[in-house]
C-alpha positions as a Markdown table, in Angstrom:
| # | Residue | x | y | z |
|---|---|---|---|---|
| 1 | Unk | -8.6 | -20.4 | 26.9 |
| 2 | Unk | -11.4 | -21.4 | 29.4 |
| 3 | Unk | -13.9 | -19.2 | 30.0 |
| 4 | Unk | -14.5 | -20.0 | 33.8 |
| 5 | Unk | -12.6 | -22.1 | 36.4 |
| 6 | Unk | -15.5 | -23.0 | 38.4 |
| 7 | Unk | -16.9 | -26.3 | 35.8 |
| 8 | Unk | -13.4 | -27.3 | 36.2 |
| 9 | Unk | -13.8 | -29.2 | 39.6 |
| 10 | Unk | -15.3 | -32.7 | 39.3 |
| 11 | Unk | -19.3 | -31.8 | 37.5 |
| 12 | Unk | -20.1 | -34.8 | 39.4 |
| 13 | Unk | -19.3 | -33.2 | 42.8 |
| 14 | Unk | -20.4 | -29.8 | 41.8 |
| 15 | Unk | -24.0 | -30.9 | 40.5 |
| 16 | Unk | -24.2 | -32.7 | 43.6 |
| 17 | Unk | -23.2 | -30.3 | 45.8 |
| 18 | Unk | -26.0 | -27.7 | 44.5 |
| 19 | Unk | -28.3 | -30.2 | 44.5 |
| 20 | Unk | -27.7 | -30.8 | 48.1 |
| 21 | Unk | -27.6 | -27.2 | 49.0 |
| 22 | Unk | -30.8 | -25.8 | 46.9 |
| 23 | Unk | -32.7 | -29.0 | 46.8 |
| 24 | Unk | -36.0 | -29.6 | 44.4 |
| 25 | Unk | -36.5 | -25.4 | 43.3 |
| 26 | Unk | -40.0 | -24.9 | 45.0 |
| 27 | Unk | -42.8 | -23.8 | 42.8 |
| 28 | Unk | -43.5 | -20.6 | 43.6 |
| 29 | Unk | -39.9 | -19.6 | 43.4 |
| 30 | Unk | -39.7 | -20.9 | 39.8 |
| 31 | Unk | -42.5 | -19.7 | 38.8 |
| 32 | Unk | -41.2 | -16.3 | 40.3 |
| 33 | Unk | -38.7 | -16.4 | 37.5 |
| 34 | Unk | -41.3 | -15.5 | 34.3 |
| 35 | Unk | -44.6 | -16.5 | 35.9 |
| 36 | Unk | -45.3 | -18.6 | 32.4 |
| 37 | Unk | -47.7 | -21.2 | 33.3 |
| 38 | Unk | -48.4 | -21.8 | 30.0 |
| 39 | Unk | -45.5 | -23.4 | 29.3 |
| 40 | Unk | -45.8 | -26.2 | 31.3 |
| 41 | Unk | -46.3 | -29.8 | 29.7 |
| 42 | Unk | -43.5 | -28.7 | 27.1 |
| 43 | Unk | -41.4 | -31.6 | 26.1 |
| 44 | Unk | -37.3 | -30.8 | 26.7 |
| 45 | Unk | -34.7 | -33.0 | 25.9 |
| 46 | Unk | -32.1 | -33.3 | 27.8 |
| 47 | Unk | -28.6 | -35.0 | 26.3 |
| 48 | Unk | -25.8 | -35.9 | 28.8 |
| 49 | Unk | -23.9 | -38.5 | 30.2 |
| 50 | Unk | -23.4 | -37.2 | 33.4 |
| 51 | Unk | -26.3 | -39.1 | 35.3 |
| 52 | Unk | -26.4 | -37.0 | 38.5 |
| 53 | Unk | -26.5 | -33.8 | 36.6 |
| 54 | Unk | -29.6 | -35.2 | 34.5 |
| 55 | Unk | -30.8 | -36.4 | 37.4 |
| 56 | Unk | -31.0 | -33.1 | 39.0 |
| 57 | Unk | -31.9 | -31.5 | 35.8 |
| 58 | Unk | -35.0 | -33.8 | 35.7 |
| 59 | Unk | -35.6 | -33.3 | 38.8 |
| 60 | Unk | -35.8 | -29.3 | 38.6 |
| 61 | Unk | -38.2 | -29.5 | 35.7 |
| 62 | Unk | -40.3 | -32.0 | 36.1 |
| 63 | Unk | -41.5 | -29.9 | 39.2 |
| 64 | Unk | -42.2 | -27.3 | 37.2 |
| 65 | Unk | -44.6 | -29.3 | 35.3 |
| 66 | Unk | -42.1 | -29.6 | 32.2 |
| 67 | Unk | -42.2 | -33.5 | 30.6 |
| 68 | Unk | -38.5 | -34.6 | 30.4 |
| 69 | Unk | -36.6 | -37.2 | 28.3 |
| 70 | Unk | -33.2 | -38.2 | 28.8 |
| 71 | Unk | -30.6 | -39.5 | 26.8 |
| 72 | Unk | -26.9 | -41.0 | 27.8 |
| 73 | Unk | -25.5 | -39.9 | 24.2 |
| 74 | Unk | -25.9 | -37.9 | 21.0 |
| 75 | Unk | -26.7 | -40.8 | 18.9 |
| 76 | Unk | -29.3 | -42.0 | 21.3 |
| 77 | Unk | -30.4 | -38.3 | 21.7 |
| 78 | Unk | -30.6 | -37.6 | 18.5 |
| 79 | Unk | -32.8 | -40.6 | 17.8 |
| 80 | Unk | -35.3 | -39.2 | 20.1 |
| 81 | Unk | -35.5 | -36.0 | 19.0 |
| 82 | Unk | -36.3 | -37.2 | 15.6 |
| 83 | Unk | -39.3 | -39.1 | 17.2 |
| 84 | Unk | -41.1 | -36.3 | 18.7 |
| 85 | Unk | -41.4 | -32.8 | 18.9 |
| 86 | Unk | -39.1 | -30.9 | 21.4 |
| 87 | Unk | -38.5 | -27.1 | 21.8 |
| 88 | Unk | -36.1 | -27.5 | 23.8 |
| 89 | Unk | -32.7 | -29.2 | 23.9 |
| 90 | Unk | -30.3 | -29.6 | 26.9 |
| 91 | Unk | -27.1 | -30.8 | 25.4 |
| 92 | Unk | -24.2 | -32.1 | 27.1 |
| 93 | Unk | -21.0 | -31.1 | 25.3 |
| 94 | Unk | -18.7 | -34.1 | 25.6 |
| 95 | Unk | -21.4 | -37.2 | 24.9 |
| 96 | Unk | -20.2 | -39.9 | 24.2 |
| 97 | Unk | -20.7 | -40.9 | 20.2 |
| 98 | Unk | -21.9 | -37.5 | 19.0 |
| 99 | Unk | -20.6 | -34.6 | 21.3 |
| 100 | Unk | -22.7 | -31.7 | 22.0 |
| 101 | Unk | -21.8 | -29.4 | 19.0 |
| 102 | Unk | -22.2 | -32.1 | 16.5 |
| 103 | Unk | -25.6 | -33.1 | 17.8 |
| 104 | Unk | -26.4 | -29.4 | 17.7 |
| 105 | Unk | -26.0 | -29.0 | 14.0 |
| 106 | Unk | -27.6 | -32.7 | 13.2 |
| 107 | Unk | -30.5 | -31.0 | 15.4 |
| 108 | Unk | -30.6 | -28.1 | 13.3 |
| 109 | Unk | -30.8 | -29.6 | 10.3 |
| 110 | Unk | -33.9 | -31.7 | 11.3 |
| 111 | Unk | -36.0 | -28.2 | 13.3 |
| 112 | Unk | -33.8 | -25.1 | 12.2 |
| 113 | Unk | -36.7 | -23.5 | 15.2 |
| 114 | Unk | -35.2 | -26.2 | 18.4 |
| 115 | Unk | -33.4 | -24.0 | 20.9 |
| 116 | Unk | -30.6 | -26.1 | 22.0 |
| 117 | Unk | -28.4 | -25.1 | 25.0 |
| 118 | Unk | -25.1 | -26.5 | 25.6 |
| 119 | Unk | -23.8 | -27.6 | 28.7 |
| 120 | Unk | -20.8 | -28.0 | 29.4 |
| 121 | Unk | -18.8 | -29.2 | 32.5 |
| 122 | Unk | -15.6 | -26.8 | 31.7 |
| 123 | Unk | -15.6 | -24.7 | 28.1 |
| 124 | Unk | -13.4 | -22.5 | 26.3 |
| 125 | Unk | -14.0 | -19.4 | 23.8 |
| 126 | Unk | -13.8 | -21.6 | 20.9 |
| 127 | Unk | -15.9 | -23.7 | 21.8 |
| 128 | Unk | -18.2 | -21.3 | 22.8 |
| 129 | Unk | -17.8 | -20.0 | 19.5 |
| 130 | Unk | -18.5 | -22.9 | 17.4 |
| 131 | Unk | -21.6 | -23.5 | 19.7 |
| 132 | Unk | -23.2 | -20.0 | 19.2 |
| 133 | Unk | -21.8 | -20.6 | 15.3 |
| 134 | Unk | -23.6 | -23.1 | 14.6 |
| 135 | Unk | -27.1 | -22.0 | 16.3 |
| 136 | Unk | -27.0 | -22.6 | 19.9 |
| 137 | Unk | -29.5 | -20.9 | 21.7 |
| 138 | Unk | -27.0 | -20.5 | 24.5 |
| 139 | Unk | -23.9 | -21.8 | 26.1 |
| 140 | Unk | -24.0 | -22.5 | 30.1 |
| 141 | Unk | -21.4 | -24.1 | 32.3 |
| 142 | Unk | -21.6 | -26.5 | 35.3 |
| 143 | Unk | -23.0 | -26.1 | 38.4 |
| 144 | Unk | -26.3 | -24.6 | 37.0 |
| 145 | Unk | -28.4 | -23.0 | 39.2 |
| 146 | Unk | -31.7 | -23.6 | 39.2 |
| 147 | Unk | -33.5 | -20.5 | 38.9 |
| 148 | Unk | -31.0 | -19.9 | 35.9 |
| 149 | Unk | -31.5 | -22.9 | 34.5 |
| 150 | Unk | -35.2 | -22.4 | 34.4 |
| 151 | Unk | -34.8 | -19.0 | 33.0 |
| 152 | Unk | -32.7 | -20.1 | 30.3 |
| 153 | Unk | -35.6 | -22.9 | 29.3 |
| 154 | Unk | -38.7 | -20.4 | 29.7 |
| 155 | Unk | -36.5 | -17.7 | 28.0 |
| 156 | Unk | -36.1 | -20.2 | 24.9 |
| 157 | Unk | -39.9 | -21.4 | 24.4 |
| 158 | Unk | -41.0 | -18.0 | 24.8 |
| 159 | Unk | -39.1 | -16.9 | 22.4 |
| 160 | Unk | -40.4 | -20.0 | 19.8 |
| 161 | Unk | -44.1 | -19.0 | 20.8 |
| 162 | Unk | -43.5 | -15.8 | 19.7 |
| 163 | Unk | -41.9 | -17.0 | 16.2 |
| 164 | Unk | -45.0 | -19.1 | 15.8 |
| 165 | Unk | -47.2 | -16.0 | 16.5 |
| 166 | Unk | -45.3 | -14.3 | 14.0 |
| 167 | Unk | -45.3 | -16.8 | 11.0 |
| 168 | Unk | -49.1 | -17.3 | 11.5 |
| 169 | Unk | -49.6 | -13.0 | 11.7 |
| 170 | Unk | -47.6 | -13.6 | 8.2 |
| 171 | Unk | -49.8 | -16.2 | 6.7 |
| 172 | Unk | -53.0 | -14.2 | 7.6 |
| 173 | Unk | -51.3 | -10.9 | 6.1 |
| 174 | Unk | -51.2 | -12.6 | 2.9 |
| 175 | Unk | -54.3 | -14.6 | 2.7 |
| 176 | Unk | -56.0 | -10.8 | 3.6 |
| 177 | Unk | -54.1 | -9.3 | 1.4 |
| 178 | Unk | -54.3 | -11.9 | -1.5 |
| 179 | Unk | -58.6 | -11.9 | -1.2 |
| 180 | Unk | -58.7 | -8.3 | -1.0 |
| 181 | Unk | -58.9 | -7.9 | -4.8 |
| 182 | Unk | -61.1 | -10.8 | -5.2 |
| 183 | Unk | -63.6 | -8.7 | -2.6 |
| 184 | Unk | -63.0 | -5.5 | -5.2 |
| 185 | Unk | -63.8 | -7.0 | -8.1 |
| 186 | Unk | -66.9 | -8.6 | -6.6 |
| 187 | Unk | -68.3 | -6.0 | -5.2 |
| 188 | Unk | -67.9 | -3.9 | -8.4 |
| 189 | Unk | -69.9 | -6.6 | -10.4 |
| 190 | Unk | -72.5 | -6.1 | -7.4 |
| 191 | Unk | -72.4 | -2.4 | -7.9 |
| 192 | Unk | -73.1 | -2.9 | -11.8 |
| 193 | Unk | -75.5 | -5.1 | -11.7 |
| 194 | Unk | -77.7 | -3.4 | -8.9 |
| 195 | Unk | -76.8 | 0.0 | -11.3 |
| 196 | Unk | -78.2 | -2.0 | -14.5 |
| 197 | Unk | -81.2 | -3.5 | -12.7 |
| 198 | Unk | -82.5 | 0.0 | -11.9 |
């Protein structure tokens, strides 16, 4: 059951013609989007065979200030994901070797924390479905926009950061909460000693 007509015209034609019509997305628009400057210099990955559409896709981000990698399938993608760190995963869903879903869960196995969004040229429910099943951080279809696009990437890393924040409010909550006795006792043995030495 597809879930949109519109990524089932050529991708090819589609990506092209939005990258014709929009053009690199200026600065100040995108940043218009979240206004997160300090996510620039984030690594994203993107996966897809579709050269035109990565091309625009690097395009886009690079702009922005984001570092891009590309890939031209899931074995090859997952290889480089595996050799550096990357928040962010643009994944074609019909790569050639390892399609989008099954990179998805090999990338999941490696950083449970990766947001990886699936892009797909035409998509149904199901897979839609399997996508969000197995821990995609969102499912878009062909032609992207750019200022969604962007969204979708800021949207994701934000969302990371604030895990991170989280996890390290965590770690401190113990480690305070752990030395606080350690602080009691000591200071009692402080009280008793200054009250013996009187």
């Amino acid at each position: 059951m597809p879930i949109e007509t519109a990524g089932a015209v050529s991708v090819n034609t589609a990506a092209a013609e939005v990258l014709e019509k929009s053009g690199p997305m200026p600065v100040e628009t995108a940043t218009a989007v979240s206004g997160s400057d300090g996510f620039r210099n984030t690594r994203i990955l993107m996966v897809d065979n579709d050269w035109e559409f990565a091309r625009f896709v690097s395009e886009q981000m690079t702009g922005m200030g984001y570092l891009i990698e590309t890939a031209g399938n899931g074995l090859e993608g997952l290889a480089l994901f595996r050799s550096g760190e990357f928040p962010v995963v643009l994944a074609g869903l019909q790569t050639p070797g390892m399609n989008g879903i099954e990179l998805l869960r090999n990338i999941k196995q490696t950083d449970r924390r990766a947001a990886v969004v699936i892009v797909a040229g035409f998509g149904t429910v199901d897979q839609a479905m399997s996508a969000f099943k197995n821990g995609a951080y969102d499912y878009i279809l062909k032609p992207i926009a750019p200022a969604r696009l962007i969204s979708t990437v800021e949207r994701a890393i934000e969302q990371r950061c604030l895990a991170k924040q989280v996890r390290t409010l965590r770690r401190l909550t113990l480690g305070l909460v752990v030395s606080i006795p350690f602080w009691i006792v000591g200071g009692i043995i402080l009280a008793l000693q200054y009250m013996a030495g009187r």
